[in-house]
C-alpha positions as CSV (number, residue, x, y, z in Angstrom):
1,X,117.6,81.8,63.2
2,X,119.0,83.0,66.5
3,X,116.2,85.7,66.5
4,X,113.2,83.4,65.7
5,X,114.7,81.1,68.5
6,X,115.0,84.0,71.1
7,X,110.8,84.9,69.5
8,X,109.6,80.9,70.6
9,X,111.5,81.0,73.5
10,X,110.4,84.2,74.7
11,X,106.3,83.1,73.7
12,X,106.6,79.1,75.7
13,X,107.9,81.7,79.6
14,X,104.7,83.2,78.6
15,X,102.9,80.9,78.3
16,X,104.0,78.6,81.2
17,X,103.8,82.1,83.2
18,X,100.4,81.9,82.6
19,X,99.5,77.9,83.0
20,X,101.1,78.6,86.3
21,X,98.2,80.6,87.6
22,X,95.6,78.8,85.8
23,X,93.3,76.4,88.5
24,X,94.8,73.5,89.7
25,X,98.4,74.8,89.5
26,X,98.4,78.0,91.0
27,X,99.4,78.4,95.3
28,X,97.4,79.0,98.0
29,X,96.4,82.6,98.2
30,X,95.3,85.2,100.6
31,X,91.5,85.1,100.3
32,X,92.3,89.2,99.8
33,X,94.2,88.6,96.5
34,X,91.5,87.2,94.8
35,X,90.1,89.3,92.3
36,X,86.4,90.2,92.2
37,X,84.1,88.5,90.1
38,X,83.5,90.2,86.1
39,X,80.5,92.8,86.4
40,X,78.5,91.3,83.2
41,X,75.2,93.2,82.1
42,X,71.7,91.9,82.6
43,X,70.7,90.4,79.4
44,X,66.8,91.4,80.0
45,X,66.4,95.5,79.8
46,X,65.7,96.7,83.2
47,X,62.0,98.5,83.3
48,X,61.9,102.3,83.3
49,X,60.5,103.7,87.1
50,X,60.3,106.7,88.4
51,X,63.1,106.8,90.4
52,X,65.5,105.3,87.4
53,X,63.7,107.0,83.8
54,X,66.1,105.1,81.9
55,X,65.8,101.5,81.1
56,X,68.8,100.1,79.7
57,X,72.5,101.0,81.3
58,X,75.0,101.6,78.9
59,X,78.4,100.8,79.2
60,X,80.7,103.4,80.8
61,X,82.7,104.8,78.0
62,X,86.4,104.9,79.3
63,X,87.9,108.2,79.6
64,X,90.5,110.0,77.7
65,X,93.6,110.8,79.4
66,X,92.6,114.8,79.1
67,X,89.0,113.8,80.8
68,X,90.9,111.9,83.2
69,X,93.5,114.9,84.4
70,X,89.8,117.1,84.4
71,X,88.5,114.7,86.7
72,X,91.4,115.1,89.0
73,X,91.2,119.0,88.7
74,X,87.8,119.0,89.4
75,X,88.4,117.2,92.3
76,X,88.3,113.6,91.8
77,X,90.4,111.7,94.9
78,X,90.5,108.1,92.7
79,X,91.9,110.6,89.6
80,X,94.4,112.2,91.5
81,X,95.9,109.8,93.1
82,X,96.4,107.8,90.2
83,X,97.8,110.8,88.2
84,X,100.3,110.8,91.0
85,X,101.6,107.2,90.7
86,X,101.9,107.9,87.2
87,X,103.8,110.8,87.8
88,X,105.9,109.0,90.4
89,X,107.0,105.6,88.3
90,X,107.9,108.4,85.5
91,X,110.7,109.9,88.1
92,X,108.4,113.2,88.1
93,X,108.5,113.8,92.1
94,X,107.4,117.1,92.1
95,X,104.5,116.7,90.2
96,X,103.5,113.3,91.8
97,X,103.9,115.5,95.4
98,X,101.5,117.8,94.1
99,X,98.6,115.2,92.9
100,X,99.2,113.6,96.9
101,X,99.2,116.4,98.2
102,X,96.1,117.6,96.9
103,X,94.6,114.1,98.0
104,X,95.8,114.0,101.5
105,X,94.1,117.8,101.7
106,X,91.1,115.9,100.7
107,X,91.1,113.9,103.7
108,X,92.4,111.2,101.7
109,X,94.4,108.5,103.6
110,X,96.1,106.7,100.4
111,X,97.1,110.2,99.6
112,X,99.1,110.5,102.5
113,X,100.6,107.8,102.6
114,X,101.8,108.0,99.3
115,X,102.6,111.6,100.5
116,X,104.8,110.5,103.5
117,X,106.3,107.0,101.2
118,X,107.6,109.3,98.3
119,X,109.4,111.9,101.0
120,X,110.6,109.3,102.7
121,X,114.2,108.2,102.7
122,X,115.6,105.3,100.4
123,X,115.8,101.9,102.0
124,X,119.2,100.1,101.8
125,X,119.7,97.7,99.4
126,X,122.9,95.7,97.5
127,X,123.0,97.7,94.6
128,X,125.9,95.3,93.2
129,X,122.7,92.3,92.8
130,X,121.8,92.1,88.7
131,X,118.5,90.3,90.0
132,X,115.8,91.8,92.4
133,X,115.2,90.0,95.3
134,X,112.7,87.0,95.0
135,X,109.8,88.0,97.3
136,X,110.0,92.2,97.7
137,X,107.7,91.5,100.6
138,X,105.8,89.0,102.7
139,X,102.7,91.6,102.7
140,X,99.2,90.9,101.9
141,X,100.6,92.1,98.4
142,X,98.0,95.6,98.5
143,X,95.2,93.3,99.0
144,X,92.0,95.2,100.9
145,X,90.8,98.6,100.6
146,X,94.2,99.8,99.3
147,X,94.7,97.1,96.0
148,X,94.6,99.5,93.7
149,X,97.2,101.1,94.9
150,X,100.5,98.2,96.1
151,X,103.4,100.2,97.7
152,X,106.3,100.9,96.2
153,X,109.4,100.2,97.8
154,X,112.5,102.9,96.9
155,X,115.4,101.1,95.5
156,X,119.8,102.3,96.0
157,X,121.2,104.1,93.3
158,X,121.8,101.8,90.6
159,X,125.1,101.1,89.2
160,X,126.1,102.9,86.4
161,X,126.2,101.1,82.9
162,X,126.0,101.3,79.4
163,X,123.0,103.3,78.4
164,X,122.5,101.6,75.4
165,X,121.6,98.6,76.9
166,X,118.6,97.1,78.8
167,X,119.6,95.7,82.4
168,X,116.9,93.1,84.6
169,X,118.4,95.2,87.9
170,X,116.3,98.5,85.4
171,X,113.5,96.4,85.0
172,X,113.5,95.7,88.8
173,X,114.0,99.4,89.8
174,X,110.8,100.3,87.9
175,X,108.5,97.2,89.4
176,X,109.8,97.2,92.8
177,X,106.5,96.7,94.5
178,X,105.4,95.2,97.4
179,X,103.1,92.9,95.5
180,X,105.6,91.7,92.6
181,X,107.9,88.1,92.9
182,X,110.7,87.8,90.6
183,X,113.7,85.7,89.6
184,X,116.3,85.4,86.5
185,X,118.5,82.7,85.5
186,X,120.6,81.7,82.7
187,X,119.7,78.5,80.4
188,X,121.5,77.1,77.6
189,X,121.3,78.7,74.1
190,X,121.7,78.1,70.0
191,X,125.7,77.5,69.2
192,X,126.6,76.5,72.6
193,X,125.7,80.1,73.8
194,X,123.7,81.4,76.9
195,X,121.1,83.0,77.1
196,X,119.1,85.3,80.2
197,X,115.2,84.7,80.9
198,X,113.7,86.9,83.6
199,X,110.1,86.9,85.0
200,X,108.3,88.8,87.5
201,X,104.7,88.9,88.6
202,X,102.2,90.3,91.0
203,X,100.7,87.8,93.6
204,X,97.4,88.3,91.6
205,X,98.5,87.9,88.2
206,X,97.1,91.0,86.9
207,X,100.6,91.9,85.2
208,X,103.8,89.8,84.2
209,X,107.1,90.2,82.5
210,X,109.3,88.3,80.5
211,X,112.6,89.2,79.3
212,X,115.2,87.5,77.3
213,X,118.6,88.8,75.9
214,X,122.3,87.1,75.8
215,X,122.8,88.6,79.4
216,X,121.2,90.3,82.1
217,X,123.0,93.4,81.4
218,X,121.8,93.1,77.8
219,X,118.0,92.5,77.4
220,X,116.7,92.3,73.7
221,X,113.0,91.6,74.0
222,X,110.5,92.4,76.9
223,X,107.2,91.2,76.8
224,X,104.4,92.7,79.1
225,X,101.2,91.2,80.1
226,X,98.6,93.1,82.1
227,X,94.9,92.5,82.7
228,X,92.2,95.2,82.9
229,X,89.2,94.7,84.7
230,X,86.0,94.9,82.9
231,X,83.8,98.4,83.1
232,X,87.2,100.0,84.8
233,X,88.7,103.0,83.4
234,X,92.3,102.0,82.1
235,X,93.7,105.4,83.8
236,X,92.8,104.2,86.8
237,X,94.9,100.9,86.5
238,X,97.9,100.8,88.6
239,X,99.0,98.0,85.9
240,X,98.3,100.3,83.4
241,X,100.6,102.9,85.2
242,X,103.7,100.1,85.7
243,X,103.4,98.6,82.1
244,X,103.6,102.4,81.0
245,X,106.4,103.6,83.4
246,X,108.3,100.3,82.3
247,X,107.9,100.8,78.6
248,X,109.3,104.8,79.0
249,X,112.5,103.4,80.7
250,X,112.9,100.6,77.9
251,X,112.7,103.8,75.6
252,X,114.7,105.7,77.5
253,X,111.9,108.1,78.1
254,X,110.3,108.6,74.5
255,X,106.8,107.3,75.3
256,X,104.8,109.0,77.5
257,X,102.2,107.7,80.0
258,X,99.4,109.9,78.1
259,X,100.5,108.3,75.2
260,X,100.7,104.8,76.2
261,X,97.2,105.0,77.8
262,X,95.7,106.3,74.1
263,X,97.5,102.9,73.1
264,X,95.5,100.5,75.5
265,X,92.4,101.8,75.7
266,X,92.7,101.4,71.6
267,X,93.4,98.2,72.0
268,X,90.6,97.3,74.9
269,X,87.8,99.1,72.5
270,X,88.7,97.7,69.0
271,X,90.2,94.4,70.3
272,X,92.9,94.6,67.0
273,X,96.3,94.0,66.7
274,X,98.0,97.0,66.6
275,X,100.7,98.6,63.8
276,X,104.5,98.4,64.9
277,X,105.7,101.1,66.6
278,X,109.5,102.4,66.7
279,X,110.7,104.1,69.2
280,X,114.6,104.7,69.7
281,X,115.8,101.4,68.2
282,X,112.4,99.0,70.0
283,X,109.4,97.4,68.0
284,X,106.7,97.8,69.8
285,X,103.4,96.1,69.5
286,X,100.0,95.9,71.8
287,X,97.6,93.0,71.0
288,X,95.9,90.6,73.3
289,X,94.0,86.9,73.1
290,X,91.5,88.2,71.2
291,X,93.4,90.0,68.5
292,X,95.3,86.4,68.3
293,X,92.0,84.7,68.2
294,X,93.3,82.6,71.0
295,X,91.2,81.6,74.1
296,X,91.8,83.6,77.5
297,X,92.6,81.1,80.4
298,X,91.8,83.3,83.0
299,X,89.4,86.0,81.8
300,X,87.9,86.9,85.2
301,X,91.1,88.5,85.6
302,X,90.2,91.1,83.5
303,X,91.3,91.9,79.3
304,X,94.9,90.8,78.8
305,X,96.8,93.2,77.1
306,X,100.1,92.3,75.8
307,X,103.2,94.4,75.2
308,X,105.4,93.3,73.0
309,X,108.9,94.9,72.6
310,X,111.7,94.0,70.5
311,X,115.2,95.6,70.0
């Protein structure tokens, strides 16, 4: 009982997460923020010339995570930069260094930035606070030539705890982006008991989080909802990367980002509902409105991909 109660309470934060960026509700925006419109095909085949010999476009096929570190090794800026914020929100400095470096060599100046940001010294912070802060900045939230890339912003030690459980101050550490507004609070529960809801979004909606457990020190489910725009690689998705980093530390590092890539450009090509997946005591499921047969509210944001995890 307490279980399915925790299951409809975690589903109505989603889904007044999402009514609250749906037109007519949502705040007043930097112009930047907005996303660009869907790409959608022509539906008349474009004649052949002489110049273009074919006459229909096909849709890019998106690329595996091993054509996607190729790219990068053959010298793709784009590739290696996001192999390095993968490498980064998995805790893997050194190889994140090299993928920047590498960039910044290129004449890339996201590359060194990201070069100069990752050597650069933590900032201080209250590490004592179970919630991150509300607003992690007042910036145009990595809106402009950089939105694929929003700055992240180095977090204090965290305080030690008890491994086996989930913490929100863990979830925070691993979103702590420039672009992302979060808050927690406790509401009333079943039997007279309490119970914890967190959220935390980015400014452009494009990925959210929900979790709910007795506590805030004790998080039992964790629901992630990220939006992939149409015709875009999923490697190159800075959602993609955050939802991936995010899922390892729920696992305490036994998914991989390779692996949780394979798992959402499944999901983006067959549209299905995928089979439960256990990894070190979490359920974990990736479906979607369409594999719900629900209608999308706001599908010029992209495919919504959901992430459902359940201790």
């Amino acid at each position: 009982m307490r279980t399915a109660w925790l299951k409809l309470l975690t589903l109505m934060c989603v889904m007044l997460a999402v009514l609250a960026v749906m037109p007519g509700c949502e705040e007043p925006t930097d112009p930047s923020l907005e996303p660009p419109e869907i790409e959608t095909p022509s539906t008349a085949p474009k004649p052949a010339t002489a110049t273009s010999p074919a006459a229909v476009a096909t849709p890019a096929t998106p690329r595996t995570p091993a054509e996607y570190r190729k790219a990068a090794e053959a010298g793709d800026v784009p590739s290696m930069l996001l192999l390095g914020r993968s490498h980064e929100s998995l805790g893997q400095k050194t190889e994140a260094r090299k993928w920047y470096q590498r960039a910044a060599e290129s004449g890339n100046e996201d590359g060194k930035a990201a070069l100069a940001q990752l050597d650069a010294p933590p900032t201080t912070r209250d590490a004592s606070s179970t919630t991150p802060p509300t607003d992690a900045a007042s910036g145009n939230g990595g809106g402009g030539s950089t939105a694929a890339l929003p700055r992240r912003i180095p977090v204090a030690t965290l305080p030690a705890g008890d491994p086996t459980k989930l913490r929100w101050v863990d979830i925070g550490a691993v979103l702590n982006y420039d672009d992302m507004i979060s808050d927690g609070r406790v509401m009333p529960g079943p039997n007279n008991q309490e119970v914890f809801i967190g959220r935390t979004t980015s400014r452009d909606a494009s990925i959210l989080v929900v979790a709910v457990g007795p506590s805030d020190g004790d998080l039992h489910e964790v629901t992630s909802v990220i939006r992939v725009k149409n015709k875009v690689d999923p490697g190159t998705s800075p959602r993609v990367a955050q939802a991936g980093a995010l899922t390892a530390r729920i696992t305490s590092d036994n998914i991989n980002q390779r692996e949780f890539l394979e798992w959402i450009t499944k999901y983006l090509q067959t549209e299905q509902r995928s089979e439960p997946i256990f990894r070190n005591g979490w359920r974990i499921t990736i479906s979607g409105y369409a594999a719900e047969d629900k209608r999308d509210p706001k599908p010029q944001l992209g495919t919504a991909v959901m992430i459902e995890m359940k201790k």
